[in-house]
C-alpha positions as a Markdown table, in Angstrom:
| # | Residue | x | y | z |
|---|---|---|---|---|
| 1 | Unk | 98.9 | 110.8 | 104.6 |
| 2 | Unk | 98.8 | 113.8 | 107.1 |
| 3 | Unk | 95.8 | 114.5 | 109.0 |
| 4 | Unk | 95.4 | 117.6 | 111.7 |
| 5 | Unk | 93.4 | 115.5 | 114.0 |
| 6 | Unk | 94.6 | 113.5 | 116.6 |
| 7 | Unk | 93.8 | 109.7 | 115.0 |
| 8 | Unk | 93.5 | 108.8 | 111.1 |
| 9 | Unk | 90.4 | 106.7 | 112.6 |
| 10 | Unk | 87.0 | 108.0 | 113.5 |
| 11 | Unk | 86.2 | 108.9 | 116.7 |
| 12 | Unk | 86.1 | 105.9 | 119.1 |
| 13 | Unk | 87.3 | 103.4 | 117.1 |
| 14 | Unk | 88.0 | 99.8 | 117.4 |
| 15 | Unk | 88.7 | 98.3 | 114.5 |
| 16 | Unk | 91.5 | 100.7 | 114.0 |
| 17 | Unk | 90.2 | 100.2 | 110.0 |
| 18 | Unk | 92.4 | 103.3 | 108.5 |
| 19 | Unk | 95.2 | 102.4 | 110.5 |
| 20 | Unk | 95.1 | 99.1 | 108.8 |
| 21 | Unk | 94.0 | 99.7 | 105.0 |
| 22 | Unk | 97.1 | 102.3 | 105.1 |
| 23 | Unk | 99.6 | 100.5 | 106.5 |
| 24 | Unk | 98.4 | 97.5 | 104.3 |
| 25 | Unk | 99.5 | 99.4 | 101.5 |
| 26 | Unk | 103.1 | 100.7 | 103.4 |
| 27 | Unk | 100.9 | 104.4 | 103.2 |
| 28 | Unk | 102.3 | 106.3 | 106.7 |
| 29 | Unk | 100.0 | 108.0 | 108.4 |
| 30 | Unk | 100.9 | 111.3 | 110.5 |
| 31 | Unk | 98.7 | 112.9 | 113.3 |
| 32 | Unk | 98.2 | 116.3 | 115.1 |
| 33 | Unk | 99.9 | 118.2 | 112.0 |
| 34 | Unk | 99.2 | 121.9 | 111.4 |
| 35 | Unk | 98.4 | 123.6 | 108.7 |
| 36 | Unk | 98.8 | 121.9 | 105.7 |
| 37 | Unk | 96.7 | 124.4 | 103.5 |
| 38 | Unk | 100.1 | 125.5 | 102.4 |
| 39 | Unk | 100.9 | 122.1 | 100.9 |
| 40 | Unk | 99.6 | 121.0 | 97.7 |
| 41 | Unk | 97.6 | 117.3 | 97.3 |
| 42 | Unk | 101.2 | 116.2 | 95.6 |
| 43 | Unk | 104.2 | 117.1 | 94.9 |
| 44 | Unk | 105.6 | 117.7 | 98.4 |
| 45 | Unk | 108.1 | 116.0 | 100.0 |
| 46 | Unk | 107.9 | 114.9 | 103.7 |
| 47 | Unk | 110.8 | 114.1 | 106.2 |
| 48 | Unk | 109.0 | 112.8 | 109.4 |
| 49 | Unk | 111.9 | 111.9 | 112.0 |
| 50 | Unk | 110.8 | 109.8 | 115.1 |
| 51 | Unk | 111.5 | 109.7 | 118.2 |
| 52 | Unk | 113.2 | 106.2 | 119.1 |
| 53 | Unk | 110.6 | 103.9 | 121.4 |
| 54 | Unk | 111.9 | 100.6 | 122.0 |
| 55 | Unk | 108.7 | 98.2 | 121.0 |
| 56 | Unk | 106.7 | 101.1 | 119.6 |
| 57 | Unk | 105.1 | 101.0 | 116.3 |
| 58 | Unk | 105.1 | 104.6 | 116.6 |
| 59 | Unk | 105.8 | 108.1 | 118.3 |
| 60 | Unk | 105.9 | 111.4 | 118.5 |
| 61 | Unk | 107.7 | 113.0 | 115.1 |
| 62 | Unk | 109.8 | 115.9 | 114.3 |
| 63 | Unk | 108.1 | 116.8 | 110.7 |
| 64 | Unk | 108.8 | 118.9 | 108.0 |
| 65 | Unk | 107.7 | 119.5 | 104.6 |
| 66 | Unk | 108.8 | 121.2 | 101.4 |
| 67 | Unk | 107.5 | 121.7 | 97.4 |
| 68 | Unk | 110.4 | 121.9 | 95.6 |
| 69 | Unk | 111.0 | 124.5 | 92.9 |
């Protein structure tokens, strides 16, 4: 799922409960995109490459998507 806002959780959250029902269901989650008007709901293909963070569970991306032909 890609979002344009900073967190996939409302505001000042603290139970963190998108993070959770997502990642429950192995659904990533990707923050601060822009402009995904271009994409359609499905069909796209997404290749999200992060940056290495020894004990993260998660970073800044390099992210790119496509709709193929």
């Amino acid at each position: 799922m890609g979002i344009d806002t900073p967190s996939i959780d409302r505001g000042r959250s603290t139970d963190f409960r998108a993070h959770v029902m997502l990642y429950a269901e192995d659904i990533a989650g990707f923050e601060n995109l822009a402009d995904l008007s271009g994409l359609p709901a499905t069909g796209s293909y997404v290749i999200a490459l992060p940056m290495k963070i020894a004990g993260g569970s998660g970073g800044p991306l390099r992210i790119a998507a496509f709709t193929p032909h």
